[in-house]
ChimeraX commands (.cxc) that place a marker at each C-alpha (Angstrom):
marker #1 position -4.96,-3.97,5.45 radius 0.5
marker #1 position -8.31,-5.91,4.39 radius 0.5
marker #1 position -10.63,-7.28,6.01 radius 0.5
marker #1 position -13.25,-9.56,4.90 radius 0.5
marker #1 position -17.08,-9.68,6.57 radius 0.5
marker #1 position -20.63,-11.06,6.44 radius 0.5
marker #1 position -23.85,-9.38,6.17 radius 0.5
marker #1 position -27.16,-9.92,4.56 radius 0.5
marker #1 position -25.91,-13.64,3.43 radius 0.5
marker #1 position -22.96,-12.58,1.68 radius 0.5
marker #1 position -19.51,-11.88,2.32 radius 0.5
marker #1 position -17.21,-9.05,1.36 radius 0.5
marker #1 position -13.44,-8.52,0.83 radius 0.5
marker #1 position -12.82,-4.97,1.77 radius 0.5
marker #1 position -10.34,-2.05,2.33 radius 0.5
marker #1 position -10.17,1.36,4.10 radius 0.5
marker #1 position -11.81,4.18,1.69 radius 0.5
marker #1 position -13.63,1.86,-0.26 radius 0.5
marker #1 position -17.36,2.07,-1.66 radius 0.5
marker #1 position -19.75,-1.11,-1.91 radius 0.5
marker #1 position -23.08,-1.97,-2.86 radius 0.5
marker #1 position -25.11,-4.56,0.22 radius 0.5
marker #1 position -28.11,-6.11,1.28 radius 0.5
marker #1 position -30.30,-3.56,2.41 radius 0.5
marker #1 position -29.77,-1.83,6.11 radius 0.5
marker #1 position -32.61,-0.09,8.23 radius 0.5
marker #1 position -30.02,2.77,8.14 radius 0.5
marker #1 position -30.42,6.61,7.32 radius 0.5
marker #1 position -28.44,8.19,4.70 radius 0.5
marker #1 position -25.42,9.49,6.77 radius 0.5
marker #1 position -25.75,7.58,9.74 radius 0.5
marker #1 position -22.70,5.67,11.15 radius 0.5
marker #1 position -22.75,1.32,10.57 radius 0.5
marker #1 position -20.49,-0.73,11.75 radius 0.5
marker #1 position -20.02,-4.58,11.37 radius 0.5
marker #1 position -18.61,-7.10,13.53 radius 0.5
marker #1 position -18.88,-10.34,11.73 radius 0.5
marker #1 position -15.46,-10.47,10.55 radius 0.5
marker #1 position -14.34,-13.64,9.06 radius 0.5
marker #1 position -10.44,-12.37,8.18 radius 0.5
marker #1 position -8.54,-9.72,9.12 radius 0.5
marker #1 position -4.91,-8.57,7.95 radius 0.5
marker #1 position -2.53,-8.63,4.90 radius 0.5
marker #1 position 0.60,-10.51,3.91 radius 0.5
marker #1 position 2.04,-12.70,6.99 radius 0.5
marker #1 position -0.11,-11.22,9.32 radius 0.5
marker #1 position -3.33,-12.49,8.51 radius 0.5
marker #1 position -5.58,-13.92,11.30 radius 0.5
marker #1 position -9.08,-15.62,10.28 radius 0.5
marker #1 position -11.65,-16.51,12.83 radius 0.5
marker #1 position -13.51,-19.47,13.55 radius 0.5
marker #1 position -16.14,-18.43,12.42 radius 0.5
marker #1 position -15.47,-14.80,13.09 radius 0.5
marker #1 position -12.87,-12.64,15.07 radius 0.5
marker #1 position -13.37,-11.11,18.26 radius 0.5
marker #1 position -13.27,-7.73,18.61 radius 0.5
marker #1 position -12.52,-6.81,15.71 radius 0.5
marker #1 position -14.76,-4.41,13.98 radius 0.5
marker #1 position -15.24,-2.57,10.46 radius 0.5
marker #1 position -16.62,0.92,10.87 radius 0.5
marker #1 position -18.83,2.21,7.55 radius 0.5
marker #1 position -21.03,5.48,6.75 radius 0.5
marker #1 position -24.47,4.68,4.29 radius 0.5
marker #1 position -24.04,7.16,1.65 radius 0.5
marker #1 position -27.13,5.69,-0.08 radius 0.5
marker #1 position -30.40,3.74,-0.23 radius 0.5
marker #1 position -31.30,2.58,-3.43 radius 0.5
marker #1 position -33.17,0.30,-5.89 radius 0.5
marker #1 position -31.42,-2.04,-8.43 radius 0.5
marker #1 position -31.80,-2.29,-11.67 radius 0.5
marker #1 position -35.28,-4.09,-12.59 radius 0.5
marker #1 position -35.41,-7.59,-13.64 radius 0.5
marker #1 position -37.78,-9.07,-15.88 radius 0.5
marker #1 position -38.87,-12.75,-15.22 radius 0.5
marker #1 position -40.43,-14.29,-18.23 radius 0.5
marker #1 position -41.86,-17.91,-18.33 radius 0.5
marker #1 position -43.59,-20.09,-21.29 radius 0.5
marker #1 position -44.84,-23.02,-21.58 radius 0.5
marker #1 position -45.05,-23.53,-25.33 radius 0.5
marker #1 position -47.79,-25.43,-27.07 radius 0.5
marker #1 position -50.13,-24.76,-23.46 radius 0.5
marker #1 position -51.41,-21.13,-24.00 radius 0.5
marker #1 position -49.01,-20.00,-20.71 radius 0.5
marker #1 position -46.93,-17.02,-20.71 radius 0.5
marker #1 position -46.39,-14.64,-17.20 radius 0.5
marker #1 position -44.35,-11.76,-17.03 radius 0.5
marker #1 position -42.93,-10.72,-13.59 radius 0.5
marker #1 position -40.74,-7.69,-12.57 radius 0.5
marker #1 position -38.11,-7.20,-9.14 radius 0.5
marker #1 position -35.83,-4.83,-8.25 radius 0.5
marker #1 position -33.64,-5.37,-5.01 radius 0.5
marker #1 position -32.94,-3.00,-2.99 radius 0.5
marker #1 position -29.68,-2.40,-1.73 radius 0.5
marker #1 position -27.45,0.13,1.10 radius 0.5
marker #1 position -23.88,1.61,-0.53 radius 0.5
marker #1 position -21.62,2.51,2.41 radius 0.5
marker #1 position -18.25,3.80,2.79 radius 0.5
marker #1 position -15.87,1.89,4.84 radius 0.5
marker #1 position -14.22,4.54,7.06 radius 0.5
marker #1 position -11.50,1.90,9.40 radius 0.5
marker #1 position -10.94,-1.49,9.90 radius 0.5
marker #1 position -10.66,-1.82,13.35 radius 0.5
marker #1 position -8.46,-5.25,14.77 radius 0.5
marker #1 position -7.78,-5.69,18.64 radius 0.5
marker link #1:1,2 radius 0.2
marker link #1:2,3 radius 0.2
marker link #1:3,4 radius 0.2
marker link #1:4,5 radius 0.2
marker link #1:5,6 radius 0.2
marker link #1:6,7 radius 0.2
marker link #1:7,8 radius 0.2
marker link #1:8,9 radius 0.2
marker link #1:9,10 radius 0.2
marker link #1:10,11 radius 0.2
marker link #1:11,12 radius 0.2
marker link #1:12,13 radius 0.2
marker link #1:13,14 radius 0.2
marker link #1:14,15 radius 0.2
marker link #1:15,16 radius 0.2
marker link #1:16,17 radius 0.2
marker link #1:17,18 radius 0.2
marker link #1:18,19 radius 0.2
marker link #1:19,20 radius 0.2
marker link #1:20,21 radius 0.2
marker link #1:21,22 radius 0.2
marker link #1:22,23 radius 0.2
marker link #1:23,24 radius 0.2
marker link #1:24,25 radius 0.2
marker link #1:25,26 radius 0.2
marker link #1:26,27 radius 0.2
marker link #1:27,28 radius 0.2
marker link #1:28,29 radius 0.2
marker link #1:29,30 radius 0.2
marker link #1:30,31 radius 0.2
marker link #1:31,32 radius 0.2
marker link #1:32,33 radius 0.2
marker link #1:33,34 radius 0.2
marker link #1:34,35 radius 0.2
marker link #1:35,36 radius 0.2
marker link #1:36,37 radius 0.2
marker link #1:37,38 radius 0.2
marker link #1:38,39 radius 0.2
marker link #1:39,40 radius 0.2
marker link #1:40,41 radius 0.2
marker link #1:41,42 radius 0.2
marker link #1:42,43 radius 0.2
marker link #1:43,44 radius 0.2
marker link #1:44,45 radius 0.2
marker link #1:45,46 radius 0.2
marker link #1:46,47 radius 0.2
marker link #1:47,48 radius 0.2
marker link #1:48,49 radius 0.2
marker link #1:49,50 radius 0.2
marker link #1:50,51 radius 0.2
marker link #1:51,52 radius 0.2
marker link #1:52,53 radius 0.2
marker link #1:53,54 radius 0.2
marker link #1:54,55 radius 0.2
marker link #1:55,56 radius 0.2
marker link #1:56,57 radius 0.2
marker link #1:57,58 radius 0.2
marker link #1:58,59 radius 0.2
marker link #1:59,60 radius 0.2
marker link #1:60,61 radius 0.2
marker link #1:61,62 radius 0.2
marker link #1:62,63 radius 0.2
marker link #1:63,64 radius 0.2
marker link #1:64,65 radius 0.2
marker link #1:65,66 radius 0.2
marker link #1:66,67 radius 0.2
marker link #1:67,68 radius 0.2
marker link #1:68,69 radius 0.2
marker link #1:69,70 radius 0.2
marker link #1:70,71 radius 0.2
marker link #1:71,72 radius 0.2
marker link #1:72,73 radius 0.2
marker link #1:73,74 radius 0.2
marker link #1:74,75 radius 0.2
marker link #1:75,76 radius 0.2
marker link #1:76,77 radius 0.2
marker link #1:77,78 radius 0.2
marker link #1:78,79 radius 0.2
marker link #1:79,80 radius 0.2
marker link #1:80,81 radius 0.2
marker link #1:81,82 radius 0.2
marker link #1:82,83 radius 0.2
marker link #1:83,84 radius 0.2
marker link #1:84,85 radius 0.2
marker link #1:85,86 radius 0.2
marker link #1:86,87 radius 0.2
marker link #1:87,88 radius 0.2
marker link #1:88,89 radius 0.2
marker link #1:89,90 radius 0.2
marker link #1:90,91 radius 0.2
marker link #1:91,92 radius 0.2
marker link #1:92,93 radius 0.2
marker link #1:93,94 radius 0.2
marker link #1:94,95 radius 0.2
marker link #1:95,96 radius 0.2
marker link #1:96,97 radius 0.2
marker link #1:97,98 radius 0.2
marker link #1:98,99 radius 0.2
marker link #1:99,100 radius 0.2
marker link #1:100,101 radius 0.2
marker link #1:101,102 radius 0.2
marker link #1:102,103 radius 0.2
marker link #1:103,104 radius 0.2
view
């Protein structure tokens, strides 16, 4: 069974024992997440999608990490004007495991 979910702005198509890289969560490593802003749940036939989202239905996740992204580099020019600016970002992101897809 999948399940697919919104967080941080984005949404995700997941399964049981997977590991995925999200928007950052005030979580400790370890802790227990869980999401409730499921948008579809099932597989095959028995597929049931919300409007927006499903009630009481539920994925249940464990943070295994916080981490930073790899750095970007942000370069702009403006030829023939003497303008050149150099900027750097790195986002920072949460990579949990899903532990059970929960449906009522």
């Amino acid at each position: 069974m999948y399940a697919v979910f919104q967080t941080g702005g984005k949404q995700y198509r997941v399964k049981s024992g997977e590991q995925l890289k999200i928007e950052a969560l005030p979580a400790d490593v370890g802790a227990a997440v869980s999401f409730d802003r499921i948008l579809m749940l099932g597989e095959g036939e028995g597929v049931r999608v919300g409007a927006p989202f499903l009630d009481g239905a539920k994925i249940k996740a464990t943070v295994i990490a916080q981490a930073r992204g790899e750095k970007l580099r942000i370069f702009k020019l403006r030829r023939r004007k003497h303008y050149a600016k150099t900027q750097g970002h790195r986002q920072s992101f949460t990579e949990v495991r899903i532990d059970e897809i929960v449906g009522a």
